[in-house]
C-alpha positions in Angstrom: -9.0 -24.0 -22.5 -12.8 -24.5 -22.0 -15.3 -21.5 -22.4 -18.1 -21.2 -20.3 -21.2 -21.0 -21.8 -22.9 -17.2 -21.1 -25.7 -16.8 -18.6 -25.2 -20.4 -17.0 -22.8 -21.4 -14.2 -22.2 -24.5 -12.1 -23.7 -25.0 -9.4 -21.3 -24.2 -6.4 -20.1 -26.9 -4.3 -19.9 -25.6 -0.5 -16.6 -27.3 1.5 -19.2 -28.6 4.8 -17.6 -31.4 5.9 -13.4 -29.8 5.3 -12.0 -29.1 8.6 -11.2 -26.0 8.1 -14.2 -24.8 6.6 -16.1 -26.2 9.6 -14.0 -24.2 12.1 -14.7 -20.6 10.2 -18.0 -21.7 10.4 -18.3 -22.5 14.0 -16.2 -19.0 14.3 -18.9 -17.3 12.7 -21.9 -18.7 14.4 -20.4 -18.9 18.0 -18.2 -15.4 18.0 -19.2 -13.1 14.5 -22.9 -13.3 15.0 -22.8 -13.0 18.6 -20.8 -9.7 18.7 -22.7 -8.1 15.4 -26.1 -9.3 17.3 -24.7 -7.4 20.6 -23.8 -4.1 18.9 -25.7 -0.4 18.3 -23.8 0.3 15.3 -21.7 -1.3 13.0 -17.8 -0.2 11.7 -16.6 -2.1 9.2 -13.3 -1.4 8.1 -13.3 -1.2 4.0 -10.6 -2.7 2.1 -8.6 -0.3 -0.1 -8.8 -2.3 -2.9 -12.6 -2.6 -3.1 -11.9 -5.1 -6.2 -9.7 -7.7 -4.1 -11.3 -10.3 -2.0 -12.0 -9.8 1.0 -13.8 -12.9 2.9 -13.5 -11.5 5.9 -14.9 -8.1 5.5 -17.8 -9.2 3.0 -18.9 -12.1 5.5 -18.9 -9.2 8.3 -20.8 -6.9 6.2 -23.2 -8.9 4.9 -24.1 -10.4 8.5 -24.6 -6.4 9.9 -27.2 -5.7 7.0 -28.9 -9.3 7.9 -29.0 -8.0 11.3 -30.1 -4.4 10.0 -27.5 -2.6 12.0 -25.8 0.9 11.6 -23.1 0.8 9.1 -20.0 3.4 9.1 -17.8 2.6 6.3 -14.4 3.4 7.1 -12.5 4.0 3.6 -8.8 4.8 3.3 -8.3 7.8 1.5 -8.4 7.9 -2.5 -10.3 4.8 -2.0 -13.2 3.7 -4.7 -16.2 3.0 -3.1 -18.4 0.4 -5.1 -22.4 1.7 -5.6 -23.8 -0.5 -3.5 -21.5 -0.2 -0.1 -23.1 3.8 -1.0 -26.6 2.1 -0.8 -25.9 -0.1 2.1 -23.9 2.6 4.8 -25.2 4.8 6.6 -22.3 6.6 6.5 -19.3 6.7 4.4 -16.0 8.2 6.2 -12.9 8.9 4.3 -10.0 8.5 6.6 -6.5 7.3 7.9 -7.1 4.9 11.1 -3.2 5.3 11.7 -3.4 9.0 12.4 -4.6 10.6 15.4 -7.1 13.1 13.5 -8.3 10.1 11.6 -9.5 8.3 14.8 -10.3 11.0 16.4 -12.8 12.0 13.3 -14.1 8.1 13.3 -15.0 8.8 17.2 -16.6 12.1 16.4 -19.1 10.1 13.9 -19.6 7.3 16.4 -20.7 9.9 18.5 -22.9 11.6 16.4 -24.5 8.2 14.7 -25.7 7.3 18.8 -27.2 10.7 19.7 -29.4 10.6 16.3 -30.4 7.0 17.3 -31.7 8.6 21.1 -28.4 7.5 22.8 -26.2 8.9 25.6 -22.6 9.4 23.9 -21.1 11.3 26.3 -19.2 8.5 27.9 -17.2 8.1 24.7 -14.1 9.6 24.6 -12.8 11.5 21.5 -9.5 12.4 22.6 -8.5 8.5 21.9 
């Protein structure tokens, strides 16, 4: 087995030009942006395991602080929140998604997050 040398990498290759990798792309650009661009504030959804890949949560998170949005940080409970998703959201909330109080709480934030930004939250319903 080879040993990579310390403090130098390869250079990565990027897969432009792989079908598939062309359609995520075109994903991102025509649907992702579009919909991150559009919104007030941003939920992402955490992973429990904050030390599994997640491509799809870190390409959504990273194109909400490109687009300086609002982040809640949705973690499921006992989760470990890595230091820099703390630096990042502007709100962390500790919660269950599958149970009624959980949602309810993540509608309560929403709610709060748009008055302190000037907006009218009363149209959003907390009762789920």
């Amino acid at each position: 087995m080879k040993r990579r040398k310390t403090g130098k990498s390869e250079p990565f290759q990027w897969p432009d030009g792989d079908p598939s990798f062309e359609r995520w792309k075109q994903h991102c650009i025509k649907t992702l942006i579009p919909k991150i661009e559009g919104s007030n504030i941003f939920v992402s959804l955490t992973p429990a395991n904050a030390f599994k890949t997640d491509v799809k949560f870190a390409v959504e998170l990273g194109f909400a602080i490109m687009y300086n949005k609002p982040i809640i940080a949705v973690i499921p409970p006992g989760t470990q929140v890595p230091d820099k998703l703390v630096r990042v959201a502007d709100r962390i909330v500790e919660l269950d998604l599958k149970d009624k109080n959980g949602q309810k709480r993540l509608m309560e934030v929403l709610k709060e997050m748009i008055r302190e930004r000037g907006g009218d939250a009363d149209g959003i319903d907390v009762e789920g």
